[in-house]
HTML snippet that shows the backbone in 3Dmol.js (N, CA, C, O; Angstrom):
<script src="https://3Dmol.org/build/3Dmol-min.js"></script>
<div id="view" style="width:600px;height:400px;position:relative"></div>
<script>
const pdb = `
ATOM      1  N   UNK A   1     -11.574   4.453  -0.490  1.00  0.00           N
ATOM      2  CA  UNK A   1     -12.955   4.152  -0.790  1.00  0.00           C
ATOM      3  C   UNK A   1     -13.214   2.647  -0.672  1.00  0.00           C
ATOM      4  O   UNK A   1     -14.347   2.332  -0.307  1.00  0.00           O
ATOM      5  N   UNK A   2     -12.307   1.639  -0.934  1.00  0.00           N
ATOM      6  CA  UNK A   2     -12.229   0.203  -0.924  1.00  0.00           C
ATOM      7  C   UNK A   2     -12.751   0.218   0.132  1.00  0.00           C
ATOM      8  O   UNK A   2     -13.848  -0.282   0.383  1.00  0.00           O
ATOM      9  N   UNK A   3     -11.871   0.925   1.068  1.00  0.00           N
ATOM     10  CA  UNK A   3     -12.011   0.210   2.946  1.00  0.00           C
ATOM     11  C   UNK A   3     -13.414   0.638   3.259  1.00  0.00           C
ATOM     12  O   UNK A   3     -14.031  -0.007   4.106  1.00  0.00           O
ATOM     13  N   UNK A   4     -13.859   1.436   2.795  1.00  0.00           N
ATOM     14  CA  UNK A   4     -15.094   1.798   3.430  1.00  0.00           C
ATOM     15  C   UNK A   4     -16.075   0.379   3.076  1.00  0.00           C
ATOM     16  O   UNK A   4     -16.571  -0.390   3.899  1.00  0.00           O
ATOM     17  N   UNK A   5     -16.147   0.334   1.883  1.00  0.00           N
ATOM     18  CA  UNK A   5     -17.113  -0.293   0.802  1.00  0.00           C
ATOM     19  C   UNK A   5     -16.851  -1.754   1.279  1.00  0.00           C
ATOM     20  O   UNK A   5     -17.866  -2.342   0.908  1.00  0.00           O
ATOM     21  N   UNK A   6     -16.253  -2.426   1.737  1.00  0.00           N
ATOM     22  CA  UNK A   6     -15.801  -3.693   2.100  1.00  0.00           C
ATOM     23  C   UNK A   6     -16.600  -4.018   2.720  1.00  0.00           C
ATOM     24  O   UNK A   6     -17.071  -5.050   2.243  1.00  0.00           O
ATOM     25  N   UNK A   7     -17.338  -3.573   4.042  1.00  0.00           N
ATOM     26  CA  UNK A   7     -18.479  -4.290   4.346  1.00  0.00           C
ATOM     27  C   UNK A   7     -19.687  -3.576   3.971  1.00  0.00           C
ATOM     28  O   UNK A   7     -20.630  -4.057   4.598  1.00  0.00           O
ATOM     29  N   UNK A   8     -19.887  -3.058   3.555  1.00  0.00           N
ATOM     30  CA  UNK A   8     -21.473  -2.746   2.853  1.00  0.00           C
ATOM     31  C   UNK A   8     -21.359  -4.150   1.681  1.00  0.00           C
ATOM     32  O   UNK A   8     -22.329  -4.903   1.596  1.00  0.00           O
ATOM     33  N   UNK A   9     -20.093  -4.401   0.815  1.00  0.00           N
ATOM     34  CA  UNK A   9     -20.576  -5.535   0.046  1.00  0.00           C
ATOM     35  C   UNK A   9     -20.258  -6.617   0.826  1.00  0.00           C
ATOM     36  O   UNK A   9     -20.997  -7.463   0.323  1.00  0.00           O
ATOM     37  N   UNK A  10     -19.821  -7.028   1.477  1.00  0.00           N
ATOM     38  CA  UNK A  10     -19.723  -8.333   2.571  1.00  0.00           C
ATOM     39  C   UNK A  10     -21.093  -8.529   2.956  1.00  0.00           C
ATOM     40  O   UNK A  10     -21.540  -9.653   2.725  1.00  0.00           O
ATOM     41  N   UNK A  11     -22.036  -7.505   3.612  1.00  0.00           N
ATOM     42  CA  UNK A  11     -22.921  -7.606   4.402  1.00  0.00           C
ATOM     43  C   UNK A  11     -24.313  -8.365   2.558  1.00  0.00           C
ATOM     44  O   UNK A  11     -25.105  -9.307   2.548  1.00  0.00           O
ATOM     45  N   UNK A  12     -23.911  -7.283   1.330  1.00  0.00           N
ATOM     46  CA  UNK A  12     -24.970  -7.467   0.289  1.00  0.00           C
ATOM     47  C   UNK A  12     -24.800  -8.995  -0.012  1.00  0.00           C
ATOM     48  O   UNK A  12     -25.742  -9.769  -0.178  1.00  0.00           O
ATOM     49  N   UNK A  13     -22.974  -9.450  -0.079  1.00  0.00           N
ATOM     50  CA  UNK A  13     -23.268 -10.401  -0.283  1.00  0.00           C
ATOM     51  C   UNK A  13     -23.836 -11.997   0.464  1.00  0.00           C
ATOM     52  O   UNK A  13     -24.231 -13.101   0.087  1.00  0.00           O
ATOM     53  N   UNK A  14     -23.591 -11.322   1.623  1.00  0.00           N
ATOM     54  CA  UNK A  14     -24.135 -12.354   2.385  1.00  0.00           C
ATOM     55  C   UNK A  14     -25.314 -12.797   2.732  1.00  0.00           C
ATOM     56  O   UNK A  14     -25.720 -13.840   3.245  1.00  0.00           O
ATOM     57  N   UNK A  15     -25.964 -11.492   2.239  1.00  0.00           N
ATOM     58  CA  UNK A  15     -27.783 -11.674   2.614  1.00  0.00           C
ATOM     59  C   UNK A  15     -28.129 -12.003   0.737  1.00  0.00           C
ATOM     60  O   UNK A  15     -29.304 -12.239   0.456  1.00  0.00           O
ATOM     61  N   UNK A  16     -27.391 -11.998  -0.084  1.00  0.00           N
ATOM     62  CA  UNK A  16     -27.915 -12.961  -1.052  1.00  0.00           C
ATOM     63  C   UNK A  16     -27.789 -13.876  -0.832  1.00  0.00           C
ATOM     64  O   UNK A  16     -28.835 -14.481  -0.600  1.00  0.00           O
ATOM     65  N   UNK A  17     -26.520 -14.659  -0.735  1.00  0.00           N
ATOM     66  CA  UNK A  17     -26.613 -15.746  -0.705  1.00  0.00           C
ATOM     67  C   UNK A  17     -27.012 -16.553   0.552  1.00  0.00           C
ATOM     68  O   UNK A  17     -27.308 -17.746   0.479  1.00  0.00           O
ATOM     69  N   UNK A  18     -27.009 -15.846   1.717  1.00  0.00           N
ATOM     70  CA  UNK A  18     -27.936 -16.940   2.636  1.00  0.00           C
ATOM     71  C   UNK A  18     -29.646 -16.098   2.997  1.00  0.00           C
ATOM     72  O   UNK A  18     -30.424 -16.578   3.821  1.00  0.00           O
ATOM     73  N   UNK A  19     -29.875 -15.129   2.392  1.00  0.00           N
ATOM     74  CA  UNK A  19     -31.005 -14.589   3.158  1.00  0.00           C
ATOM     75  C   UNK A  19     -30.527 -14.017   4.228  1.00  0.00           C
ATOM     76  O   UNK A  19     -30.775 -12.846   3.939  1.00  0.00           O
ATOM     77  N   UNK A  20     -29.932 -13.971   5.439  1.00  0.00           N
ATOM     78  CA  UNK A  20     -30.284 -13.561   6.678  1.00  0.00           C
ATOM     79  C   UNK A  20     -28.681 -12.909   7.286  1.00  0.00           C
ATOM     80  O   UNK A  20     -28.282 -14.017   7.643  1.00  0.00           O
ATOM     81  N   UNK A  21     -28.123 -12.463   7.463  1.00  0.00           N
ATOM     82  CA  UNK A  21     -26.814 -12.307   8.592  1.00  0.00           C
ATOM     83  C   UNK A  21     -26.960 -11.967   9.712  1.00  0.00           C
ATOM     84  O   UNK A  21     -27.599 -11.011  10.154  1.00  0.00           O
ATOM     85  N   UNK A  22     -26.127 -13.055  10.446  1.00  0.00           N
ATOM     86  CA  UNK A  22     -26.073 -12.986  11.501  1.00  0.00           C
ATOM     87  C   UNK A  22     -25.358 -12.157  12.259  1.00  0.00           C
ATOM     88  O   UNK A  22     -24.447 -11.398  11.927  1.00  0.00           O
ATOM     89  N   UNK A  23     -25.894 -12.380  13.423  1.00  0.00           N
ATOM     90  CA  UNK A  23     -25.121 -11.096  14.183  1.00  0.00           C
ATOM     91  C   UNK A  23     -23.689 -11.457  14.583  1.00  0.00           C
ATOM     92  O   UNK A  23     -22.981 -10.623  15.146  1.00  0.00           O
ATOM     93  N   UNK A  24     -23.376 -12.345  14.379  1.00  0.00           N
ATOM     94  CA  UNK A  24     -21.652 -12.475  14.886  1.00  0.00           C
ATOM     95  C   UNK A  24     -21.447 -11.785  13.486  1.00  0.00           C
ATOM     96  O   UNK A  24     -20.446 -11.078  13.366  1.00  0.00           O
ATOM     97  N   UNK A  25     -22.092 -11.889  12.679  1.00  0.00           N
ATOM     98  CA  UNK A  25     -21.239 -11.081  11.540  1.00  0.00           C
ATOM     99  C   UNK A  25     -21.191  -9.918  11.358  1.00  0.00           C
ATOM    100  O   UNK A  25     -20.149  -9.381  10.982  1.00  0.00           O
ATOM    101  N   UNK A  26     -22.412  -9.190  11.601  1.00  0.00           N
ATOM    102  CA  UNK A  26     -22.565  -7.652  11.951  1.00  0.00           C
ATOM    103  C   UNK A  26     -22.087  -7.367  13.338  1.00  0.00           C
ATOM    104  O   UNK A  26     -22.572  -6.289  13.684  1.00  0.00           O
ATOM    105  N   UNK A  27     -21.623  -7.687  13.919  1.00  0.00           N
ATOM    106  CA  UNK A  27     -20.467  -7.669  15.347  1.00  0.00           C
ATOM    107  C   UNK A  27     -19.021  -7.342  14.360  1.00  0.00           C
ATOM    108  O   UNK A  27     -18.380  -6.291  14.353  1.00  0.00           O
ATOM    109  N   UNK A  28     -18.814  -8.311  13.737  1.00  0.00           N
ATOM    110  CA  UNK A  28     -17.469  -8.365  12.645  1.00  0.00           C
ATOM    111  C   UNK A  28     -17.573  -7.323  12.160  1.00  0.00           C
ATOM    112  O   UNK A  28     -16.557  -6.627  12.155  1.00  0.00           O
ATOM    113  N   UNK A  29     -18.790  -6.789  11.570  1.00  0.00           N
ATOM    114  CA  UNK A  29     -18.571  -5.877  10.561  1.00  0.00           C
ATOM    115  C   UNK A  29     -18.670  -4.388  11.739  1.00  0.00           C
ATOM    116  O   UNK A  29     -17.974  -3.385  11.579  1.00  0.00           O
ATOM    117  N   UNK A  30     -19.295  -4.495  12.444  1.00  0.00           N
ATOM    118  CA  UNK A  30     -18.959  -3.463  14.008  1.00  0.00           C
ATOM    119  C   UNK A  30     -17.650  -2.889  13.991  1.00  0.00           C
ATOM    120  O   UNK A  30     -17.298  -1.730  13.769  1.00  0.00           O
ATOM    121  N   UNK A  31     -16.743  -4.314  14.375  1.00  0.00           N
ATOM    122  CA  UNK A  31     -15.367  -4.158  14.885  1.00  0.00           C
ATOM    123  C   UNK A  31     -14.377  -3.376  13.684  1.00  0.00           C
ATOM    124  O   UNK A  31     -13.521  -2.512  13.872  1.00  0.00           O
ATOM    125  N   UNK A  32     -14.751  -3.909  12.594  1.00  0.00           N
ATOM    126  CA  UNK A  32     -14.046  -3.715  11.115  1.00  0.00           C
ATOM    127  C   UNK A  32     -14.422  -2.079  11.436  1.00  0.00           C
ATOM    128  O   UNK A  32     -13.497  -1.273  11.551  1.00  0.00           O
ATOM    129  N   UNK A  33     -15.249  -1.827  11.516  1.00  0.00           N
ATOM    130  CA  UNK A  33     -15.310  -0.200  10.904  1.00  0.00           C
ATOM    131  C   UNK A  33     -14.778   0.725  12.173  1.00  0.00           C
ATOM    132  O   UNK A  33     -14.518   1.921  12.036  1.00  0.00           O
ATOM    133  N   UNK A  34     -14.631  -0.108  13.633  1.00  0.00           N
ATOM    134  CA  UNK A  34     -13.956   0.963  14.524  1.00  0.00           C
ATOM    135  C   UNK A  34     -12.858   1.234  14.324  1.00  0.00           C
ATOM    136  O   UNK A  34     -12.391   2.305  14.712  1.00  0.00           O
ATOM    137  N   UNK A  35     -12.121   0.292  13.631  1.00  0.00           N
ATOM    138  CA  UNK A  35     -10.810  -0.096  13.330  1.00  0.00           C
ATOM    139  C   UNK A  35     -10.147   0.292  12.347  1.00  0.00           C
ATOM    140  O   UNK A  35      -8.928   0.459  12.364  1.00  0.00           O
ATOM    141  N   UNK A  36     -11.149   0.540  11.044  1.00  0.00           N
ATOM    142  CA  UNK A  36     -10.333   1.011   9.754  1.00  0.00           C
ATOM    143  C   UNK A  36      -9.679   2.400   9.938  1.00  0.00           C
ATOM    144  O   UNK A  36      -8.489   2.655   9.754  1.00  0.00           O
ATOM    145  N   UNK A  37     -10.583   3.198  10.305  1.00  0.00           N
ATOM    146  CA  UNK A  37      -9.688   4.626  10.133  1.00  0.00           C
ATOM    147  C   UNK A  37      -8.624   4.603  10.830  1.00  0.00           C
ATOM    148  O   UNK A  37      -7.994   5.645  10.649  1.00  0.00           O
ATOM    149  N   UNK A  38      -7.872   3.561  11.899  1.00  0.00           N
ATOM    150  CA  UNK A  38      -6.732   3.521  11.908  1.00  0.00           C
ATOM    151  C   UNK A  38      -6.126   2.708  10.995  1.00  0.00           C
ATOM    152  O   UNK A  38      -5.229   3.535  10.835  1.00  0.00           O
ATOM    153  N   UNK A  39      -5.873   1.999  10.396  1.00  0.00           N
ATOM    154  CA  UNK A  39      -5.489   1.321   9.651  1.00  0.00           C
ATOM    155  C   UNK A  39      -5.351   2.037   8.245  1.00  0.00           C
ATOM    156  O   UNK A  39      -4.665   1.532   7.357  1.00  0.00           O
ATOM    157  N   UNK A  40      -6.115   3.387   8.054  1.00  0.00           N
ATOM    158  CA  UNK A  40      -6.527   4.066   6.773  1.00  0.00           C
ATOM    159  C   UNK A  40      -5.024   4.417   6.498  1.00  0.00           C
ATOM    160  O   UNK A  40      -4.727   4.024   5.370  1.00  0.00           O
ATOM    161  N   UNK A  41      -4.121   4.936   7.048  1.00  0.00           N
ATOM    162  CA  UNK A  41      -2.867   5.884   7.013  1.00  0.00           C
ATOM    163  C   UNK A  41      -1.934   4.764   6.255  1.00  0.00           C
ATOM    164  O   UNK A  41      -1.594   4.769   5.072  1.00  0.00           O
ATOM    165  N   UNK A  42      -1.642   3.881   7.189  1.00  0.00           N
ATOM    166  CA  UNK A  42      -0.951   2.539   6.154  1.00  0.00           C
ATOM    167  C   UNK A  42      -1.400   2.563   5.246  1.00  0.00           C
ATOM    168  O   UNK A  42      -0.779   3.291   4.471  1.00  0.00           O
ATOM    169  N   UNK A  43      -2.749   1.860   4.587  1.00  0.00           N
ATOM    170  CA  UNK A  43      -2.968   1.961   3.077  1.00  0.00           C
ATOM    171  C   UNK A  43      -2.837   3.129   2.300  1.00  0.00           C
ATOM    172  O   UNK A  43      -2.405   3.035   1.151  1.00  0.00           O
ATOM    173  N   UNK A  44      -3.169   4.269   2.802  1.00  0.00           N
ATOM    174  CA  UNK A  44      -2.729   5.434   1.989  1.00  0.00           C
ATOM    175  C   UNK A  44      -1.244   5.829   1.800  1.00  0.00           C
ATOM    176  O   UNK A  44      -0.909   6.519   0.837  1.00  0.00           O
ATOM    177  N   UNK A  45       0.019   5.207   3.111  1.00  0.00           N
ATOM    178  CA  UNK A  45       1.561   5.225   2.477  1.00  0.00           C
ATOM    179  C   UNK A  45       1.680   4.284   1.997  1.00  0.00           C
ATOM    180  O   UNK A  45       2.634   4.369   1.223  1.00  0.00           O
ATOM    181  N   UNK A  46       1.120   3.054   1.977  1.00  0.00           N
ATOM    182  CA  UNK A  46       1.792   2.250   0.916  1.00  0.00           C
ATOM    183  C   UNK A  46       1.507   2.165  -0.414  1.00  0.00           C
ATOM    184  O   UNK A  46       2.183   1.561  -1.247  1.00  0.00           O
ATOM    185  N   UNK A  47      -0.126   3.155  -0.732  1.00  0.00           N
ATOM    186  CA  UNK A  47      -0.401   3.541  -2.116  1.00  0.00           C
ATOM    187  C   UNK A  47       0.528   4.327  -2.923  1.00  0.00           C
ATOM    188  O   UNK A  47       0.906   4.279  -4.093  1.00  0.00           O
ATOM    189  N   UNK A  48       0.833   5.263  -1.640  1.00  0.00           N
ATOM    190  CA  UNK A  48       1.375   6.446  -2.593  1.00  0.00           C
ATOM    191  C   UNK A  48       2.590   5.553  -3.144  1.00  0.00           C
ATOM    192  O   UNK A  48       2.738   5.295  -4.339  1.00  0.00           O
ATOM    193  N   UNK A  49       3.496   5.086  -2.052  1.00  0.00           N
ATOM    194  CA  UNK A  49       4.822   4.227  -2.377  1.00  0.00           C
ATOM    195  C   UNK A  49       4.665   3.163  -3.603  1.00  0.00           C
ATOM    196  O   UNK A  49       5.555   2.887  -4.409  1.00  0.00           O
ATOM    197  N   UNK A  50       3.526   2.697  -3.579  1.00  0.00           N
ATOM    198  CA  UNK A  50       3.594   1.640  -4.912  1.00  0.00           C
ATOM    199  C   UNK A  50       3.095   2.718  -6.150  1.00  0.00           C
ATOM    200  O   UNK A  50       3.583   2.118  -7.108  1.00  0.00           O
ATOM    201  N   UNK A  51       2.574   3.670  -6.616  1.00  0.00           N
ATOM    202  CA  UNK A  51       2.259   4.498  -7.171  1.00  0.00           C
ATOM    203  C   UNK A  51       3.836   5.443  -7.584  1.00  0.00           C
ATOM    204  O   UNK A  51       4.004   6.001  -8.668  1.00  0.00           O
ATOM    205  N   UNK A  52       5.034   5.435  -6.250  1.00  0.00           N
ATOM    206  CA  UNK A  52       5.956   5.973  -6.524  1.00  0.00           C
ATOM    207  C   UNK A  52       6.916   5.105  -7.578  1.00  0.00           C
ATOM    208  O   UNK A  52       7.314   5.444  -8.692  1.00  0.00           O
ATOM    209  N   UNK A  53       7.183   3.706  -6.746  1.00  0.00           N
ATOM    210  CA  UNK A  53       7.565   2.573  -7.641  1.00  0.00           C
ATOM    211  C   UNK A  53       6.886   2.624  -8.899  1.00  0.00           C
ATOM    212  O   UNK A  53       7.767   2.423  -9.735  1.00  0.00           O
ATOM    213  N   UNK A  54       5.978   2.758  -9.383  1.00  0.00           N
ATOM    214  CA  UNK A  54       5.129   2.284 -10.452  1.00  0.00           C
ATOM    215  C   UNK A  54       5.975   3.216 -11.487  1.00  0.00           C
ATOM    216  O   UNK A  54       6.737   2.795 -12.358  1.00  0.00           O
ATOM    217  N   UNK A  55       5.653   4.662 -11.179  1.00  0.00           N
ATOM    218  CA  UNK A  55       5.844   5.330 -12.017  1.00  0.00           C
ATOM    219  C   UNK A  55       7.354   5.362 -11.966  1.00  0.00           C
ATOM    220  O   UNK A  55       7.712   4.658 -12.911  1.00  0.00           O
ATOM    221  N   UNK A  56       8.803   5.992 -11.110  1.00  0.00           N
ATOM    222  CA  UNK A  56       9.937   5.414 -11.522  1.00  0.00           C
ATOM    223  C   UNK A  56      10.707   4.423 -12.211  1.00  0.00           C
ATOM    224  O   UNK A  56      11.682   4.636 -12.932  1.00  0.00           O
ATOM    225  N   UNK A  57      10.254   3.467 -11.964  1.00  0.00           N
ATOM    226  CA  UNK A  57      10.774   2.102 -12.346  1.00  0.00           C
ATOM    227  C   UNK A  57      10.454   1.411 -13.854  1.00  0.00           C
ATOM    228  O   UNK A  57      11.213   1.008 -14.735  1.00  0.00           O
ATOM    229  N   UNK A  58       8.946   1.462 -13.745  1.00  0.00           N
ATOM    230  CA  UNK A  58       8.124   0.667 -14.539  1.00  0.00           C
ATOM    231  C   UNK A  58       7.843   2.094 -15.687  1.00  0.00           C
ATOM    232  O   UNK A  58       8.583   2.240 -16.660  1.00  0.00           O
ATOM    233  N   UNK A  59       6.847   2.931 -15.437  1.00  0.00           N
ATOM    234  CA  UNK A  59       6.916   4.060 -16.424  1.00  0.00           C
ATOM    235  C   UNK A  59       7.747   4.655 -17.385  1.00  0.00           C
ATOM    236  O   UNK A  59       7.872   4.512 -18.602  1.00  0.00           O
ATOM    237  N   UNK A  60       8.564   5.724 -16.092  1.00  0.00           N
ATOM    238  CA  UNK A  60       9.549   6.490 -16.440  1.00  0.00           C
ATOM    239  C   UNK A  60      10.316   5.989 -16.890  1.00  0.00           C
ATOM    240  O   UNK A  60      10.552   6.509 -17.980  1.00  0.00           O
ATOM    241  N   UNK A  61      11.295   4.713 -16.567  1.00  0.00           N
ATOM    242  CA  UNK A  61      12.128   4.184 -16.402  1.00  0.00           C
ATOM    243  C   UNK A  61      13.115   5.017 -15.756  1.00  0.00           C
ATOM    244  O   UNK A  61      14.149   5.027 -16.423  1.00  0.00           O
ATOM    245  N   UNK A  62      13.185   5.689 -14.755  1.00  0.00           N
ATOM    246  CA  UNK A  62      13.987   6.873 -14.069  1.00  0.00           C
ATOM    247  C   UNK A  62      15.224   5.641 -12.837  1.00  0.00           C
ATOM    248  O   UNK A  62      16.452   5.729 -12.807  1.00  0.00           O
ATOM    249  N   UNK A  63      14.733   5.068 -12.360  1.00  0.00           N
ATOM    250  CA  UNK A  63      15.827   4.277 -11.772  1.00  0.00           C
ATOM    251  C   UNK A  63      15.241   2.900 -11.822  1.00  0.00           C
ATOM    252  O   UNK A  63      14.027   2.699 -11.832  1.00  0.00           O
ATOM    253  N   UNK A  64      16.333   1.772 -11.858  1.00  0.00           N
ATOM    254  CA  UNK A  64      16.074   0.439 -11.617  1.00  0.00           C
ATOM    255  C   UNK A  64      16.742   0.240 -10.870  1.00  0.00           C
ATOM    256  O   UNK A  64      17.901   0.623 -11.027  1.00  0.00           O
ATOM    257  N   UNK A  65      16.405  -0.391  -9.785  1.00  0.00           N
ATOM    258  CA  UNK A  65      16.980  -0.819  -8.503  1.00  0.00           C
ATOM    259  C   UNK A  65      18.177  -2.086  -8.600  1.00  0.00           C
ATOM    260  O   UNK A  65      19.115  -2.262  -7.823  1.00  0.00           O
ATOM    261  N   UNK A  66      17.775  -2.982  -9.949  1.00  0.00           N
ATOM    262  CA  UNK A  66      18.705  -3.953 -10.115  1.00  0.00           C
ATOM    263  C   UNK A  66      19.956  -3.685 -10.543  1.00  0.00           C
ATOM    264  O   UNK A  66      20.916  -4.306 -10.086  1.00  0.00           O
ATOM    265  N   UNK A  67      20.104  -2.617 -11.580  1.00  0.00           N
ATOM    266  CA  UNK A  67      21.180  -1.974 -12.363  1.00  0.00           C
ATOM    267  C   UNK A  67      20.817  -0.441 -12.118  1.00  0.00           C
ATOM    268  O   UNK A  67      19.794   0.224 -12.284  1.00  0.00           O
ATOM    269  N   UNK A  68      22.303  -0.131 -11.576  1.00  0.00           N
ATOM    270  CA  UNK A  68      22.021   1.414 -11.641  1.00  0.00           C
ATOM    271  C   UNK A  68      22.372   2.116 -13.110  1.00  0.00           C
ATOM    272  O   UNK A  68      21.753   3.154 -13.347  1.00  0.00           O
ATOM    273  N   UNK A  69      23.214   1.692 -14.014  1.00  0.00           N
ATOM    274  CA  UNK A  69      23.875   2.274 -15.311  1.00  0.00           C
ATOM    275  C   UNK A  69      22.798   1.856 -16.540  1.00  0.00           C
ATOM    276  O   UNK A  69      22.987   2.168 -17.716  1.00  0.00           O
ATOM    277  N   UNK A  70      21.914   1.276 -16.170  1.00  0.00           N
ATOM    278  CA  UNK A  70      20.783   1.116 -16.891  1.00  0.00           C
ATOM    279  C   UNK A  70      19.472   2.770 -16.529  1.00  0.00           C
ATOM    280  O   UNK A  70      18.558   3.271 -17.184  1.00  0.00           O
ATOM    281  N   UNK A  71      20.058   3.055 -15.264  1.00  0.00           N
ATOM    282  CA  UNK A  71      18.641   3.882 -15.203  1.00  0.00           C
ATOM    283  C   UNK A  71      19.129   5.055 -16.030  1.00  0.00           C
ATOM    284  O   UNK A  71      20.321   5.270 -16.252  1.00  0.00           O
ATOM    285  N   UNK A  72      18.224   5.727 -16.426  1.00  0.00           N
ATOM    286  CA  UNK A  72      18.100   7.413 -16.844  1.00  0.00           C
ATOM    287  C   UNK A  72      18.682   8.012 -16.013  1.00  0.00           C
ATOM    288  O   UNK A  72      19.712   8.612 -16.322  1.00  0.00           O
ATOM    289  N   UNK A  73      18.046   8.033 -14.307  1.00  0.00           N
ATOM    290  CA  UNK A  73      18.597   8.930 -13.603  1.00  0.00           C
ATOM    291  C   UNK A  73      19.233   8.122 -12.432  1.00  0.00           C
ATOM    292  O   UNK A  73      18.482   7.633 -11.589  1.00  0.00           O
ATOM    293  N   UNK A  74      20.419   7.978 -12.351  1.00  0.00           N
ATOM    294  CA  UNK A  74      21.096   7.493 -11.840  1.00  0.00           C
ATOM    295  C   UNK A  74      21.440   8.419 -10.343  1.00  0.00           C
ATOM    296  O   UNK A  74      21.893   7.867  -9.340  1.00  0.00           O
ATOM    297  N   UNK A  75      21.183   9.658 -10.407  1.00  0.00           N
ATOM    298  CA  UNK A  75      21.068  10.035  -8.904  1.00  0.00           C
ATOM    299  C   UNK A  75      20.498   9.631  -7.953  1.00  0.00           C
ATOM    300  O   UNK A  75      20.909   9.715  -6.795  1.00  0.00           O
ATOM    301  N   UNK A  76      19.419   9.112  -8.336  1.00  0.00           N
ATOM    302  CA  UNK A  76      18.205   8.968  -7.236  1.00  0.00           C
ATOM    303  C   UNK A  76      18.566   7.549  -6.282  1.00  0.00           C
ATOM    304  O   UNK A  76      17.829   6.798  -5.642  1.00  0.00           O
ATOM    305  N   UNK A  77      19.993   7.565  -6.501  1.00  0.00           N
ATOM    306  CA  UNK A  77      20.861   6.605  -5.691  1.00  0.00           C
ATOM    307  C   UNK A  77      21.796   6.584  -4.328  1.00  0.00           C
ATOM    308  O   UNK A  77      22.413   5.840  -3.566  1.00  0.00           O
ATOM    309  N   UNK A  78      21.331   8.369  -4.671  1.00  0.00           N
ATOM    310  CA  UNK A  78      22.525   9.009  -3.572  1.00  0.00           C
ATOM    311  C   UNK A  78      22.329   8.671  -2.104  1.00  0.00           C
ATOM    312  O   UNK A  78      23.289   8.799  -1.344  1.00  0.00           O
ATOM    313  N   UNK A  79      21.362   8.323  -1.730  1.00  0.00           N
ATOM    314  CA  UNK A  79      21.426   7.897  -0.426  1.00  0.00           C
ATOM    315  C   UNK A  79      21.697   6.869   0.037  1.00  0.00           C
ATOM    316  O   UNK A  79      21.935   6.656   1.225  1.00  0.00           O
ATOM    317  N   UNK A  80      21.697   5.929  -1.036  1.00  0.00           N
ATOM    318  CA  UNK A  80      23.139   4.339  -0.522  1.00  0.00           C
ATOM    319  C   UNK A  80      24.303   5.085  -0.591  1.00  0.00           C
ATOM    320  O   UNK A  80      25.274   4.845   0.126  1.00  0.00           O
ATOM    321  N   UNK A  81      24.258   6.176  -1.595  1.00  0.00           N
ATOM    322  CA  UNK A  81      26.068   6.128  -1.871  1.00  0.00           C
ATOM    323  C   UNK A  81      26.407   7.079  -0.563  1.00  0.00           C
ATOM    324  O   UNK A  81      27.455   7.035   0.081  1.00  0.00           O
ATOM    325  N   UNK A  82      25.313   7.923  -0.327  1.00  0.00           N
ATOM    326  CA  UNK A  82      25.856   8.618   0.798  1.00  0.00           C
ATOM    327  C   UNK A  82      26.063   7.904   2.166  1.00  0.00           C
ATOM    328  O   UNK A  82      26.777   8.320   3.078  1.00  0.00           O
ATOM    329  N   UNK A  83      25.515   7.056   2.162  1.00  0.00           N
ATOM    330  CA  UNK A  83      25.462   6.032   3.790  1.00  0.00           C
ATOM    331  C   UNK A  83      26.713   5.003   3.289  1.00  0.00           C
ATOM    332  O   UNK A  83      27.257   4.440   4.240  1.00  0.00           O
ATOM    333  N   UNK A  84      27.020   4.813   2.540  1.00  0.00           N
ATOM    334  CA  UNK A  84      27.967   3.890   2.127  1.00  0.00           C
ATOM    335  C   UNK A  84      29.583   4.899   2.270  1.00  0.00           C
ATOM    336  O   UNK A  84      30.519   4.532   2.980  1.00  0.00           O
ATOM    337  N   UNK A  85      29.589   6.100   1.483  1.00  0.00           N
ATOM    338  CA  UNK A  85      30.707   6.792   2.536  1.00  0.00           C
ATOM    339  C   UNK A  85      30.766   7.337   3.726  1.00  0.00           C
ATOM    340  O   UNK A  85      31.821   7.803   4.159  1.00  0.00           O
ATOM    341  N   UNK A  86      29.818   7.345   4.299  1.00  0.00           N
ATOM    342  CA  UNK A  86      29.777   7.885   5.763  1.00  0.00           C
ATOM    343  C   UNK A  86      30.289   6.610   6.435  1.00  0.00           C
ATOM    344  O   UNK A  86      31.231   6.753   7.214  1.00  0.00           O
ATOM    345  N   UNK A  87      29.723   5.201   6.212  1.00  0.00           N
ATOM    346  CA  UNK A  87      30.334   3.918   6.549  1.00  0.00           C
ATOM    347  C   UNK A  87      31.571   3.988   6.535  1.00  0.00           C
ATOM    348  O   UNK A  87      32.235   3.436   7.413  1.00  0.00           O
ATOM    349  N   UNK A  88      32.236   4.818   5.340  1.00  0.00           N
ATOM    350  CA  UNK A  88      34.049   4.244   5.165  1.00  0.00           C
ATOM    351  C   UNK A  88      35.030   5.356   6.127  1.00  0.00           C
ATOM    352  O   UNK A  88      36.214   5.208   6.427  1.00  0.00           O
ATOM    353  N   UNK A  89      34.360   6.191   6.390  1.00  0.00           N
ATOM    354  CA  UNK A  89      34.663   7.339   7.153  1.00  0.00           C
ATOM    355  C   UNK A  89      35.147   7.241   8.487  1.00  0.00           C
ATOM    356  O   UNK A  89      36.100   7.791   9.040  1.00  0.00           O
ATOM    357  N   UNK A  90      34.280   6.414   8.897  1.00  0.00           N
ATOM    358  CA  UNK A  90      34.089   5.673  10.272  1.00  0.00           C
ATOM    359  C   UNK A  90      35.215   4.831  10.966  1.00  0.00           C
ATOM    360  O   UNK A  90      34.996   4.278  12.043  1.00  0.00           O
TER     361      UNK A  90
END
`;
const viewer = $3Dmol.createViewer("view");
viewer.addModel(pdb, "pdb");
viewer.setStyle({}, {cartoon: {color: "spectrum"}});
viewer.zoomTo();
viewer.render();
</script>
């Protein structure tokens, strides 16, 4: 909803404070909106991902990345440990 809303208030605030916008700026604000819905997919994985962090780490306290014998759940590690013996294997 941000991305949408970004230039509808760009455009409000600009015609307060100068009266008038110009068209290189509504050109800008043109280009901005052909462009977001690609750009939409990134912000929506990196929400979910900081939303994932948020709640593991910081919430739950389910894993800390700094100390593993500190977390609750200390599984949610297995995929260093698994790439780390497949490394010794080798």
């Amino acid at each position: 909803m941000i991305v949408d809303i970004i230039p509808a208030i760009t455009r409000i605030l600009i015609s307060i404070s100068w009266g008038h916008v110009s068209e290189e700026v509504k050109s800008h604000i043109e280009l901005y909106d052909s462009i977001k819905d690609t750009f939409k997919p990134v912000l929506y994985a990196a929400s979910a991902w900081l939303s994932w962090i948020i709640l593991f780490q910081n919430i739950f306290k389910l894993y800390n990345s700094r100390a593993d014998e500190t977390s609750f759940a200390p599984y949610t590690d297995r995929v260093s440990i698994l790439a780390d013996s497949l490394d010794t294997r080798s």
